[in-house]
C-alpha positions as CSV (number, residue, x, y, z in Angstrom):
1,X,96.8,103.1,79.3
2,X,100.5,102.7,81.4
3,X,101.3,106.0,82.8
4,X,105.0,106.7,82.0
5,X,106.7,108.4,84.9
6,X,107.3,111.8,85.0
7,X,110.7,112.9,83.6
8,X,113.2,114.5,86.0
9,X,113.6,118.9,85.6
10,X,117.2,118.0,85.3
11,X,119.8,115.5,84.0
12,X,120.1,112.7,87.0
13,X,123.8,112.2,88.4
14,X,123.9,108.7,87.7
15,X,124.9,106.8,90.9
16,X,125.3,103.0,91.8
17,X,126.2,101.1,94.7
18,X,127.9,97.6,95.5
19,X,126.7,96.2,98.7
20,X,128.0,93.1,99.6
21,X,127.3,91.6,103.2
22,X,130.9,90.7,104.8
23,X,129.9,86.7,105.5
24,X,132.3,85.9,103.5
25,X,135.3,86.3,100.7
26,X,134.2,88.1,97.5
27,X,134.0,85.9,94.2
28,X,134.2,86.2,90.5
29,X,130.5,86.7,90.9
30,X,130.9,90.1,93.2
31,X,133.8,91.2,91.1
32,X,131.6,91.4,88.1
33,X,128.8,93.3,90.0
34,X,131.4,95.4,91.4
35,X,132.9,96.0,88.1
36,X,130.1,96.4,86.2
37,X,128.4,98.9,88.7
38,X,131.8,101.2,88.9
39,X,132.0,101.4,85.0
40,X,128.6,101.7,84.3
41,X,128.7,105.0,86.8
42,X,132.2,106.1,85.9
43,X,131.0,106.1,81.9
44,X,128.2,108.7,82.8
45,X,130.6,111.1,85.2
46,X,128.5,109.6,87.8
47,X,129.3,107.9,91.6
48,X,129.8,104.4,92.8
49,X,129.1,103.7,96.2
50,X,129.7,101.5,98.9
51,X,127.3,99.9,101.4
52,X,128.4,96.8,103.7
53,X,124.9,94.8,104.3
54,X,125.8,93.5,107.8
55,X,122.7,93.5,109.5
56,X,122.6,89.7,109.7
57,X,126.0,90.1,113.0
58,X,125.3,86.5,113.5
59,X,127.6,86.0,109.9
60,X,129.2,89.2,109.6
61,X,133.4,89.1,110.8
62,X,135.6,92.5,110.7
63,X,137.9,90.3,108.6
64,X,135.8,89.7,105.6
65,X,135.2,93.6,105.9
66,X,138.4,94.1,105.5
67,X,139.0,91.5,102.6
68,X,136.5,93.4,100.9
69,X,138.0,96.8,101.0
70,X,141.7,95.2,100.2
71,X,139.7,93.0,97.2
72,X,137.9,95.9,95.5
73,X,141.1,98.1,95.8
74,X,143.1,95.3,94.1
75,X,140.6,95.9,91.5
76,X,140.9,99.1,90.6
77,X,137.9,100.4,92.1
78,X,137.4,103.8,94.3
79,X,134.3,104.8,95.4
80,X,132.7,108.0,96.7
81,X,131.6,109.3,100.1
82,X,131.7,107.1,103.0
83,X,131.0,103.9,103.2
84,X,127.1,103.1,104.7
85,X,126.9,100.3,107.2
86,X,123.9,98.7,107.6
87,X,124.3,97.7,111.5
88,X,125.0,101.3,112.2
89,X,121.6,102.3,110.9
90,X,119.1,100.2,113.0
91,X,117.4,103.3,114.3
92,X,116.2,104.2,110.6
93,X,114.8,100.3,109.8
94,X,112.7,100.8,113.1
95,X,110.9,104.1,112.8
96,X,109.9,102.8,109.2
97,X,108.4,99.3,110.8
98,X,106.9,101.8,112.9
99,X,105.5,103.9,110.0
100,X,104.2,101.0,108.4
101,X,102.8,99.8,111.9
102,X,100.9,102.9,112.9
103,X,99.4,102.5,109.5
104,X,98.0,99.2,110.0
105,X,100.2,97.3,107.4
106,X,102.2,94.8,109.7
107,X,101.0,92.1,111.8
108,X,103.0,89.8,113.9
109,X,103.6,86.1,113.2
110,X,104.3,83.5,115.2
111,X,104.4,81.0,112.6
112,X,107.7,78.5,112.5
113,X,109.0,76.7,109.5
114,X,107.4,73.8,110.0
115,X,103.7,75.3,110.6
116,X,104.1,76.9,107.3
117,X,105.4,74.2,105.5
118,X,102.5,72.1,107.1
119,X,99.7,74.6,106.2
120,X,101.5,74.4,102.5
121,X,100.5,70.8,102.6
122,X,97.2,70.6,103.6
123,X,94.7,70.1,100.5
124,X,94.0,73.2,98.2
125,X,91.7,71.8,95.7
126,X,94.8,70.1,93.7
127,X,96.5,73.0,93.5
128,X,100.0,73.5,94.4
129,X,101.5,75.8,96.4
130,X,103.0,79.2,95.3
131,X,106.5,80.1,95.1
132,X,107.5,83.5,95.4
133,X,110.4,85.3,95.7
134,X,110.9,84.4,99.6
135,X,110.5,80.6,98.9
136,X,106.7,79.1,99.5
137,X,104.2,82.0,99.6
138,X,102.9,82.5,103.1
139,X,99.2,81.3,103.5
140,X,97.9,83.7,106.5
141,X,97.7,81.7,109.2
142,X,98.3,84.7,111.6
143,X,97.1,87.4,109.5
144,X,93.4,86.0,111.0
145,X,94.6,86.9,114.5
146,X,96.4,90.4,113.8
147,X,95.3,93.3,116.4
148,X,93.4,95.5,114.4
149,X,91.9,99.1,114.9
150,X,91.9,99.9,118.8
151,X,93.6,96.5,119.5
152,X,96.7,97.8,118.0
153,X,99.2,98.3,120.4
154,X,102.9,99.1,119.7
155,X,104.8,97.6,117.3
156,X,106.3,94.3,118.9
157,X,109.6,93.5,118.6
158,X,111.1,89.9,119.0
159,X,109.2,88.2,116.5
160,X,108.8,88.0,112.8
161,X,106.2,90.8,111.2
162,X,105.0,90.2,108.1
163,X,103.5,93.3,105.2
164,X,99.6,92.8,104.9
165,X,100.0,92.5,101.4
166,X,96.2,92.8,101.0
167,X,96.2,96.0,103.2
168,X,99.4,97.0,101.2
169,X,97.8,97.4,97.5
170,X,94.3,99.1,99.2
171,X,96.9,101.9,100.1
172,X,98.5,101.9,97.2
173,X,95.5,102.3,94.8
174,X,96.1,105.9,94.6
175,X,99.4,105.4,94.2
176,X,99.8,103.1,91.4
177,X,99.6,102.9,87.6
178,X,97.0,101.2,85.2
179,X,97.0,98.7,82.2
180,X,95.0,98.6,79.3
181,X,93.3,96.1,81.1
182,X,92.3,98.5,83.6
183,X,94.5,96.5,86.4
184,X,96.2,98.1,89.0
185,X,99.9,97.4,89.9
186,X,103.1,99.0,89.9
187,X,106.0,99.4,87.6
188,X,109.3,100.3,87.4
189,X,112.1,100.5,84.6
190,X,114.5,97.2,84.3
191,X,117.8,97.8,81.7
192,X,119.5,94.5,82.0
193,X,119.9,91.8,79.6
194,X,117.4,89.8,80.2
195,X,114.5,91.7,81.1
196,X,114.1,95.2,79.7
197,X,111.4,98.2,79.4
198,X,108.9,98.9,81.9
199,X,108.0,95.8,84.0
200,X,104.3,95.8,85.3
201,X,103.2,93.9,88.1
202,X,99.3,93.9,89.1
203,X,98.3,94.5,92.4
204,X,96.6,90.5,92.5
205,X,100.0,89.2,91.6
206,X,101.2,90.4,94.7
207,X,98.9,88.6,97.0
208,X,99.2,85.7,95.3
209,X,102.5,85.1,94.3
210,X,104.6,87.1,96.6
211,X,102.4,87.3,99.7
212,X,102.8,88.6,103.0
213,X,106.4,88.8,103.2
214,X,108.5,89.5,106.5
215,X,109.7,92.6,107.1
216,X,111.3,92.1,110.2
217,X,112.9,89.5,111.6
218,X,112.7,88.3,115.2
219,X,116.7,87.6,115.5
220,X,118.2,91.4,113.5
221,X,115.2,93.2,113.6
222,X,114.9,94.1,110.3
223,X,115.1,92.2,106.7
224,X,116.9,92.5,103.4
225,X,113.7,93.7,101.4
226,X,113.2,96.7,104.1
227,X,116.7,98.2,104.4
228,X,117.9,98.0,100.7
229,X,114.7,100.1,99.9
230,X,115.7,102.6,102.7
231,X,119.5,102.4,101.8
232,X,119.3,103.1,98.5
233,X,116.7,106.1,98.8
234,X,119.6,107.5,101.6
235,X,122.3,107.2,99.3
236,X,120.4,108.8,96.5
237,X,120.9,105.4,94.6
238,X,119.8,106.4,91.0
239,X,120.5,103.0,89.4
240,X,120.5,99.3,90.6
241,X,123.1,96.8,89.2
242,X,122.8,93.6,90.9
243,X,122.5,89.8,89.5
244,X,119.4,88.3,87.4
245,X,118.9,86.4,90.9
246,X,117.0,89.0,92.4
247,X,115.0,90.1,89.7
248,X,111.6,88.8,91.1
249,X,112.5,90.1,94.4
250,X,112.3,93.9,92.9
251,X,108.4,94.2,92.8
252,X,108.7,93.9,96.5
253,X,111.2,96.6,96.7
254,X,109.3,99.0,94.3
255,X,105.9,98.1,96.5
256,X,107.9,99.0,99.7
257,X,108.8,102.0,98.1
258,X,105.6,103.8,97.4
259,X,104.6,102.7,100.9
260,X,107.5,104.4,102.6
261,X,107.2,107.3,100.0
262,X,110.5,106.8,98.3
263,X,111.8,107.3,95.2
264,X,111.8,104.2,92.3
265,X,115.8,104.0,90.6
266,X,116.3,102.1,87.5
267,X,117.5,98.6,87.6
268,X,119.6,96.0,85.8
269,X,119.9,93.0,86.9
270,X,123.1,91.5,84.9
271,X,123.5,87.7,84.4
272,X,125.4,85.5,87.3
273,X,128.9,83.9,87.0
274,X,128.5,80.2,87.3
275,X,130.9,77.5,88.0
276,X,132.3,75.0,85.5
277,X,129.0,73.3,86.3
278,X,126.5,75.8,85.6
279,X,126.0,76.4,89.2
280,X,125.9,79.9,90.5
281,X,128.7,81.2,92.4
282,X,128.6,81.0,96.4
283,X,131.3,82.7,99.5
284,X,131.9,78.6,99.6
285,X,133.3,78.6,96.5
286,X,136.7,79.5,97.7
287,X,138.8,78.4,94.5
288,X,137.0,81.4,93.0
289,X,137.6,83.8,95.5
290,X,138.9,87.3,94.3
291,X,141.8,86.1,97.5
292,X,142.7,83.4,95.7
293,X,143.2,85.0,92.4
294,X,145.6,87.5,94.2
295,X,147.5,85.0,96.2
296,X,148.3,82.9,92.3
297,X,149.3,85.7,90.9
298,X,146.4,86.8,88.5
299,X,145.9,90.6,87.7
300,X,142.6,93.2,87.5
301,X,143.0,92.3,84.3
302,X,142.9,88.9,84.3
303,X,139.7,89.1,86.5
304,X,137.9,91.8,83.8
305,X,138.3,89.1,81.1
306,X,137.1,85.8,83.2
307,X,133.9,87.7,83.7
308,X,133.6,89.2,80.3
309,X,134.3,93.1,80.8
310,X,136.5,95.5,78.8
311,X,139.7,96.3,80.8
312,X,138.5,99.5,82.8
C-alpha cells in the first residue's frame, strides 16, 4: 500500500515564492504566477517570496532586474525577507555536486548535441526514442566510461555531469514509497488544476523516461533542476505555484530531493496564459509585457481580470 507522509506536529506557515530569471520583461504569463502565488500565501497569513534565477549571466541584465521589481510593485505585490539571488549562491550548488559526487552519483559527459542526437538515431529495434522532461532521454554513452570506486577523483568542473539515474533509485530504495504493485518510486502532493492528489512515479520510470539528466552544466556550473531543489529547501518554500509546463519536470526535483535529504513542498502547477493563437507566452512576446500594459495605461486591475483572478 502508498505510504502517506507523515503529518507535520504543527500547522505549516504556508510560504510561496516567484522566481523569475531576469532575461527578460515579465508577461501576462509571470503576472499570473506572481499573482496567484502572493494570494494563494496572503489567504493562509502565510509569505511570498522572491528569488531572481540568474544563474544562466550569459542572459541575465541588471535592467530586467530592475523591470521586475518596478513590474511586481506596479502590481500590488510585497514580499517578505530579502530577496535570494541565485548567482550569489554558487558556493551552495557546488558542495551539493560534491555531495552527490563523493557518493558516486555523477559522472562526467562529454557528449555534444549532435553525438546524442546521433546515438538517438541509431536502430533500437523499431522503437522510438524517449522524450523526457529535458527533451530526448539521454542514452549513456559516457555513463560506460565513468570513474568508478578508486578511479574517482574530484569532482570535475568544466563539463556537463550528468545524475546516474540507475545509481540514483539503488540509493533511494530505502528512501522511497511502495504501490500496491509492490513498485518502488517516489511521490509527492500536486494541488493544481490539472493534476491533483498524490502523484507516484516508479523508480523504472525514471531510467527510462527521464534518464540521466545534467546536473551541472559546463558553461554556469550548475542547472535549473539542482538549484530550485536547494532554493526552495533554503527559503523554507512550503508550496510550489508555478505553470502546468513544468509539471513533468517535478519527479526530478522530488528525486533530487531525497538525494540531497531535503524536504518535499506541495505543488500546483496552474495552467499557462497563451496568446490569441494558443501559443504559450514567451519574454519575446513584448506586446504582452507587464511594461507595455503600464506604458497604455492599463491598471493592476486590468491585469487581475486578463488572466482570470479576483481583484486582490
Amino acid at each position: 500500500m502508498t505510504r502517506s507522509p507523515r503529518l507535520p506536529d504543527r500547522p505549516v506557515i504556508v510560504r510561496t515564492r516567484f522566481a523569475p530569471s531576469p532575461t527578460g520583461p515579465l508577461h501576462l504569463g509571470h503576472a499570473y504566477s506572481a499573482l496567484l502565488a502572493h494570494d494563494m500565501a496572503r489567504a493562509e497569513g502565510g509569505n511570498f517570496l522572491l528569488r531572481i534565477e540568474d544563474i544562466d549571466q550569459t542572459r541575465a541584465r541588471p535592467e530586467w532586474e530592475d523591470l521586475i521589481y518596478e513590474d511586481l510593485t506596479w502590481l500590488g505585490l510585497t514580499w517578505d525577507g530579502p530577496v535570494m539571488r541565485q548567482s550569489d549562491r554558487m558556493p551552495v550548488y557546488a558542495a551539493a555536486l560534491d555531495a552527490l559526487w563523493a557518493r558516486h552519483l555523477l559522472y562526467p559527459c562529454t557528449c555534444t548535441r549532435r553525438d546524442i542526437a546521433e546515438a538517438m538515431n541509431a536502430p533500437q529495434e523499431g522503437t522510438p526514442p524517449a522524450i523526457g522532461p529535458d527533451g530526448p532521454v539521454y542514452p549513456g554513452t559516457c555513463r560506460a566510461h565513468a570513474p568508478k570506486g578508486p578511479d574517482l577523483l574530484s569532482r570535475p568542473t568544466g563539463q556537463h555531469l550528468r545524475l546516474d539515474m540507475g545509481h540514483a533509485g539503488m540509493v533511494c530504495e530505502h528512501h522511497v514509497l511502495e504501490d500496491e504493485d509492490d513498485h518502488w518510486g517516489l511521490m509527492f502532493l500536486e494541488t493544481g488544476p490539472t493534476h491533483r492528489g498524490q502523484i507516484f512515479t516508479s523508480l523504472g520510470r525514471f531510467q527510462r523516461e527521464i534518464g540521466d539528466i545534467v546536473l551541472s552544466r559546463r558553461d554556469f556550473a550548475t542547472s535549473y533542476h539542482l538549484s530550485v531543489v536547494i532554493d526552495d529547501a533554503a527559503q523554507d518554500i512550503t508550496h510550489v505555484v508555478r505553470g502546468e509546463d513544468l509539471f513533468e519536470a517535478t519527479p526530478i526535483h522530488v528525486l533530487l530531493q531525497r538525494l540531497l535529504g531535503l524536504p518535499t513542498p506541495v505543488y500546483h502547477h496552474h495552467r499557462l496564459i497563451r496568446d490569441e493563437t494558443g501559443k504559450r507566452l514567451a519574454k519575446r512576446n513584448d506586446a504582452c509585457a507587464i511594461r507595455t500594459y503600464r506604458d497604455e495605461g492599463f491598471t493592476p486591475a486590468d491585469i487581475r481580470r486578463m488572466v482570470g483572478l479576483p481583484e486582490g
